[in-house]
MITORBA-601335 format. One record per residue (C-alpha): x, y, z; residue in one letter. Coordinates in steps of 0.25 Angstrom, whole numbers, plus 5000, padded with zeros to 4 digits. Layout:
<sites>
XYZa/...
</sites>
This chain:
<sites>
500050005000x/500550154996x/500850265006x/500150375005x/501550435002x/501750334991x/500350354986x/500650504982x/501850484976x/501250384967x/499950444963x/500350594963x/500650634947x/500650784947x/501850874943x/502950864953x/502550714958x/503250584957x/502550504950x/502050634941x/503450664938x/503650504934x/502450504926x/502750614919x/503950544913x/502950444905x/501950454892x/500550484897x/499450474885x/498550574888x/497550594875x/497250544862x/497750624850x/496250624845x/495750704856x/496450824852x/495950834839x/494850904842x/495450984854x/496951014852x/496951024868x/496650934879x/496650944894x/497350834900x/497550784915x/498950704916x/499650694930x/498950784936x/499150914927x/498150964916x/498850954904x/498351024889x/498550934876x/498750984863x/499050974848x/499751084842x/499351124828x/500651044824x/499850914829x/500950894841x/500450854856x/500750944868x/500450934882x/500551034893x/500051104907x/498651154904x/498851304908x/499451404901x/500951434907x/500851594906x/499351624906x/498751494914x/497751454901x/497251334898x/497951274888x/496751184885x/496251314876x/497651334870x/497951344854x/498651234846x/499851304838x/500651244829x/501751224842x/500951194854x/499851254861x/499751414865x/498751474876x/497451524871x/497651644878x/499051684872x/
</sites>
């Protein structure tokens, strides 16, 4: 049986964690490619961190935190480019 001790270090995955940190090392599928056909965005939960996927206007896969780093938008709403993704409200 796990220690209370042993059962946080095992079953905590967010940033900065132990077994987060390990997981993070490995390939997590996370979507189908059809489901952004329609939608080049998708909110995705993975690891405890809210996560926007998208397909740049080049057809290449990104993934990244789902706010904004200098204006705190969501990203959900952000515009495919031909190189990635830029803020709606830029």
């Amino acid at each position: 049986m796990l220690s209370k001790a042993e059962n946080e270090l095992l079953t905590r995955v967010g940033p900065g964690t132990a077994m987060g940190n390990l997981m993070r090392r490995y390939w997590h599928p996370v979507a189908a490619c059809s489901q952004l056909e329609r939608n080049p965005t998708i909110k995705i939960r993975l690891l405890d961190e809210d996560l926007i996927l998208y397909r740049d206007r080049s057809g290449r896969l990104g993934l990244f935190g789902e706010r904004c780093p200098h204006r705190q938008a969501s990203m959900l709403y952000g515009v495919p480019e031909q190189e990635g993704l830029r803020c709606a409200r830029a």
